[in-house]
C-alpha positions in Angstrom: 71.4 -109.4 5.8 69.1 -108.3 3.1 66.0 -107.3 5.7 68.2 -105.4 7.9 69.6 -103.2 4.9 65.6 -102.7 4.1 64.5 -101.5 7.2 66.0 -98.1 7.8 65.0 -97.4 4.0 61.3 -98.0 5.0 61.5 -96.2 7.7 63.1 -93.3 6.3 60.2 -93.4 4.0 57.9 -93.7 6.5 59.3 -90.4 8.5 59.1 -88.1 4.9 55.8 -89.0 3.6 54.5 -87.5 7.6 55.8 -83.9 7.3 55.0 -83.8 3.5 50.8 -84.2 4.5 51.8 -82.7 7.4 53.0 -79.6 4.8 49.8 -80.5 2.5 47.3 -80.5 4.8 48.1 -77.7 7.2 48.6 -75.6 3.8 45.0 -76.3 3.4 43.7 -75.7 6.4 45.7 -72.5 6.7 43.7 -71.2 3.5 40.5 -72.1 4.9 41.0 -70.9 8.3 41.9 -67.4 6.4 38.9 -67.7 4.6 36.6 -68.7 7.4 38.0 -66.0 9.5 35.8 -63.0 8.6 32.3 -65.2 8.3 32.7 -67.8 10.5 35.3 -66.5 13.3 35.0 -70.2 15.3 35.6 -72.1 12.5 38.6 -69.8 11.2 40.3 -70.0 14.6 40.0 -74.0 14.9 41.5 -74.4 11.3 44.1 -72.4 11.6 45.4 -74.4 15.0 44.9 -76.8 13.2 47.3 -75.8 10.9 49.6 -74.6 13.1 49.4 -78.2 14.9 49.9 -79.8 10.9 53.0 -77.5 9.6 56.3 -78.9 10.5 57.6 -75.0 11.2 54.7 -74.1 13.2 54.7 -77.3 14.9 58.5 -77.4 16.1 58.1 -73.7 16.9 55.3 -74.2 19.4 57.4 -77.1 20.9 60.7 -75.6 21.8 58.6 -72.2 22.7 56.6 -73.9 25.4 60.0 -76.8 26.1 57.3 -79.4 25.9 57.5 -83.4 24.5 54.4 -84.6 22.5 54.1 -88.3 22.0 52.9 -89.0 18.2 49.7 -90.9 19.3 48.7 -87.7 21.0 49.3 -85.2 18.7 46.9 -87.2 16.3 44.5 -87.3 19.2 44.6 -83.0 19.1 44.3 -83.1 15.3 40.6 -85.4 15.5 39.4 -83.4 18.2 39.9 -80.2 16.1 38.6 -81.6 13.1 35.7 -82.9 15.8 35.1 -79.3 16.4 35.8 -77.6 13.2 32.6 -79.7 11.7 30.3 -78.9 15.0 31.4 -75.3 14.4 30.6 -75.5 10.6 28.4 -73.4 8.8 25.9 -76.3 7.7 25.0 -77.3 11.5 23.8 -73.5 11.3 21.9 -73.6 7.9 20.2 -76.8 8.6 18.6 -74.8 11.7 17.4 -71.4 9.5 15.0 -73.4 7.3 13.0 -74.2 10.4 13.3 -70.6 12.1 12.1 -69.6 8.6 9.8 -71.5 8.2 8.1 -70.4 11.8 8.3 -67.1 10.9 6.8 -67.5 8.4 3.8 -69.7 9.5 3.7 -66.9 12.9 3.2 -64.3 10.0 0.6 -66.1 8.0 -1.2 -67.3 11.3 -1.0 -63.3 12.3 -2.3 -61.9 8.7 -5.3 -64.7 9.2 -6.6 -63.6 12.5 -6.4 -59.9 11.4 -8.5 -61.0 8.5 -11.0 -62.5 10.5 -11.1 -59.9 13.2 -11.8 -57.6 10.3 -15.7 -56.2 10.0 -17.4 -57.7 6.9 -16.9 -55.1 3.9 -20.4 -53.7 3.5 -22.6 -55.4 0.2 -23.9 -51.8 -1.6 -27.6 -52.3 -2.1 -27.0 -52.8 -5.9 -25.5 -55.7 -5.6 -27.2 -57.2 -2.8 -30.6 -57.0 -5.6 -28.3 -58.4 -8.3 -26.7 -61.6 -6.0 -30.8 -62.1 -5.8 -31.4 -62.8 -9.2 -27.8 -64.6 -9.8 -29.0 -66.9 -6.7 -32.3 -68.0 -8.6 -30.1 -68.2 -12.0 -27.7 -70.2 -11.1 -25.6 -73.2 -12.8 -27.1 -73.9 -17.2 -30.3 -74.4 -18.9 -31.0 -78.3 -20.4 -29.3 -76.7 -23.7 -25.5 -76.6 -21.4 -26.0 -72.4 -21.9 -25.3 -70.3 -18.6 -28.9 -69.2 -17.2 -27.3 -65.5 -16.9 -26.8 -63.3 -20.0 -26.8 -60.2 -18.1 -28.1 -58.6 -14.9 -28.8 -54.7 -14.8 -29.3 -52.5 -11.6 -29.2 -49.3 -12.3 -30.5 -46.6 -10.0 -34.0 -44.4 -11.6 -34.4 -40.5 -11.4 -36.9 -40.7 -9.0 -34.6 -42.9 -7.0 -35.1 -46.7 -6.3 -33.8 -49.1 -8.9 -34.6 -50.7 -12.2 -33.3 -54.3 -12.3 -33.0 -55.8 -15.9 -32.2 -58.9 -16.4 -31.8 -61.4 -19.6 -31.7 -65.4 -19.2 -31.3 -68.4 -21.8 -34.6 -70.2 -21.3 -34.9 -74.0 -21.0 -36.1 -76.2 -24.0 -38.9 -78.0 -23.4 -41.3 -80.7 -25.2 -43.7 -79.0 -26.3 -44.2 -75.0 -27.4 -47.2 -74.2 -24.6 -44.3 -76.0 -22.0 -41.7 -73.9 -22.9 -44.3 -70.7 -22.7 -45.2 -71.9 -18.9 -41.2 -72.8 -18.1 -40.3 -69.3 -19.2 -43.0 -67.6 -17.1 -42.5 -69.4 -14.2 -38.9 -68.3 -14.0 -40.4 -64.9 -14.7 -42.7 -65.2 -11.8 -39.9 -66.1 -9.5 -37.8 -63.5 -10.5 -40.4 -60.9 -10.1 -41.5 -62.6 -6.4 -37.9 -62.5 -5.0 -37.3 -58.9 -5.9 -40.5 -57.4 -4.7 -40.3 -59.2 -1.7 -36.9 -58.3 -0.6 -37.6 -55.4 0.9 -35.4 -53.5 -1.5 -36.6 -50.4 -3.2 -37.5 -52.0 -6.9 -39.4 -49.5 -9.0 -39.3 -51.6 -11.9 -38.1 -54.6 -13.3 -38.0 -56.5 -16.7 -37.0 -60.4 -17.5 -36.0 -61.2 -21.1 -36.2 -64.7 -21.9 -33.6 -65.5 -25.0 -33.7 -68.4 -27.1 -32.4 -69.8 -30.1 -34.3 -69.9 -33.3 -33.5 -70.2 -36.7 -34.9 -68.1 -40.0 -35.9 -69.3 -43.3 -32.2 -69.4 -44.6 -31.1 -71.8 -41.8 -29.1 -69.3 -40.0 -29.8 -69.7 -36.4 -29.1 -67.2 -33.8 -30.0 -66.3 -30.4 -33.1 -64.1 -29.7 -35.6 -62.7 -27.1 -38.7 -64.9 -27.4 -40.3 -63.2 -24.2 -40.1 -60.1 -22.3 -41.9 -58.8 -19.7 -42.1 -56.1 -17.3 -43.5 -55.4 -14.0 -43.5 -51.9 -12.3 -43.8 -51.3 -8.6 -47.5 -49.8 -9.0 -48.6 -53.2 -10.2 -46.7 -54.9 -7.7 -47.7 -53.3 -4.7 -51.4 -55.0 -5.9 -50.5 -58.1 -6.0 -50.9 -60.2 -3.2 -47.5 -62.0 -3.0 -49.2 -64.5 0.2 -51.5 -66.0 -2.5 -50.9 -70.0 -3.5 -47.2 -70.2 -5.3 -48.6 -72.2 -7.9 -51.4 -69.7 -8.7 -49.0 -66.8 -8.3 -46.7 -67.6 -10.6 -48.7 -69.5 -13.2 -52.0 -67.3 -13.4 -51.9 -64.1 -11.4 -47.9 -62.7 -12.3 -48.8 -63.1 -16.2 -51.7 -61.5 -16.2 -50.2 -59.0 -14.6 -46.9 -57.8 -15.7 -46.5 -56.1 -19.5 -45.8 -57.9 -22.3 -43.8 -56.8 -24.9 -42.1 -59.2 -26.7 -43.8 -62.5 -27.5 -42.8 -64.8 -30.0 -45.6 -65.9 -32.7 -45.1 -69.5 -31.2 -46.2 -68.0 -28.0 -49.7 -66.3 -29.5 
């Protein structure tokens, strides 16, 4: 007697808790298909079926309107297949596919910009620098003391026209004073043989060869120990085919001006 008097109580509970989700969740989807409506017009529209299909009014009013019988197992059939279609309409399936069309645009733009780049002419070296990339090739990298070979590299263009190229390096250390002396003109030599054999309209040209050296108070300091210069008149008698060795060793010093030589040196 007892399980028949419980049965229409559960039941009665079962039939109010649908319409209340029914009432909670069509509420919801009502808001969002508002929302929705003015970005995402698909997505708007499906909610607010869905809504219509969730909301006891809407529901009942769609019934007697259209004098039609729905079976409960298909009405929840209608609600998954709009909540099927509400997440393929969903603005994430679109956003997950802009990254990618970004991101080809992007590489189409950068592939574009490249080509243009390399069906652009060379920019034209002025002759000024195309002299001073000659000395900076010989000078490259330190000395044995960790100092950058390059203190300074001047082209500047004479009255007369043609250029003056002067140029200041930290020399390399070496065992023994007369070493250092021949390291230092050596590098002079080659200095002088690339620029007056480059074609390029040198009129003159001057190395300075710095150094550190330290006075009779400790203090030490950076100095010119050497410096020489070599004008085009003297160059144009030199005969830059002679034996490299000889060239740069015998005939170059005895030919360019000195005027700076450290005592050491003498």
């Amino acid at each position: 007697m007892t399980e028949n008097q419980n049965t229409p109580k559960q039941k009665q509970k079962k039939s109010s808790l649908g319409p209340i989700l029914g009432w909670i969740f069509g509420v919801l989807f009502a808001i969002s298909g508002i929302t929705f409506l003015f970005s995402q017009p698909l997505t708007g529209i499906l909610l607010l079926i869905l809504a219509a299909v969730l909301l006891p009014p809407a529901y009942k009013a769609i019934i007697e309107k259209f004098n039609i019988s729905v079976p409960k197992h298909a009405k929840t059939i209608v609600v998954i297949a709009l909540l099927v279609f509400v997440g393929l309409s969903s603005p994430s399936a679109e956003n997950d596919e802009s990254p990618q069309v970004v991101n080809n645009t992007v590489s189409t733009e950068q592939n574009q910009n490249a080509q243009a780049q390399q069906n652009e002419p060379p920019k034209p070296v002025s002759e000024e620098d195309q002299i001073r990339n000659i000395v900076s090739n010989l000078l490259k990298g330190s000395n044995n003391m960790d100092n950058q070979y390059v203190r300074k590299i001047d082209v500047i263009e004479q009255v007369n026209g043609g250029w003056g190229v002067f140029v200041e390096y930290n020399a390399d250390d070496n065992l023994t004073t007369n070493l250092r002396k021949t390291g230092i003109e050596k590098t002079m030599s080659e200095i002088y043989i690339a620029l007056y054999t480059s074609n390029k309209d040198v009129r003159s040209a001057s190395v300075a060869a710095y150094f550190p050296l330290v006075d009779r108070y400790g203090n030490e300091s950076e100095d010119v120990i050497y410096k020489s210069i070599l004008d085009k008149a003297e160059a144009e008698k030199v005969n830059w085919n002679a034996d490299s060795s000889t060239l740069k060793l015998s005939i170059l010093p005895e030919v360019w001006t000195t005027s700076i030589l450290h005592p050491e040196f003498r």
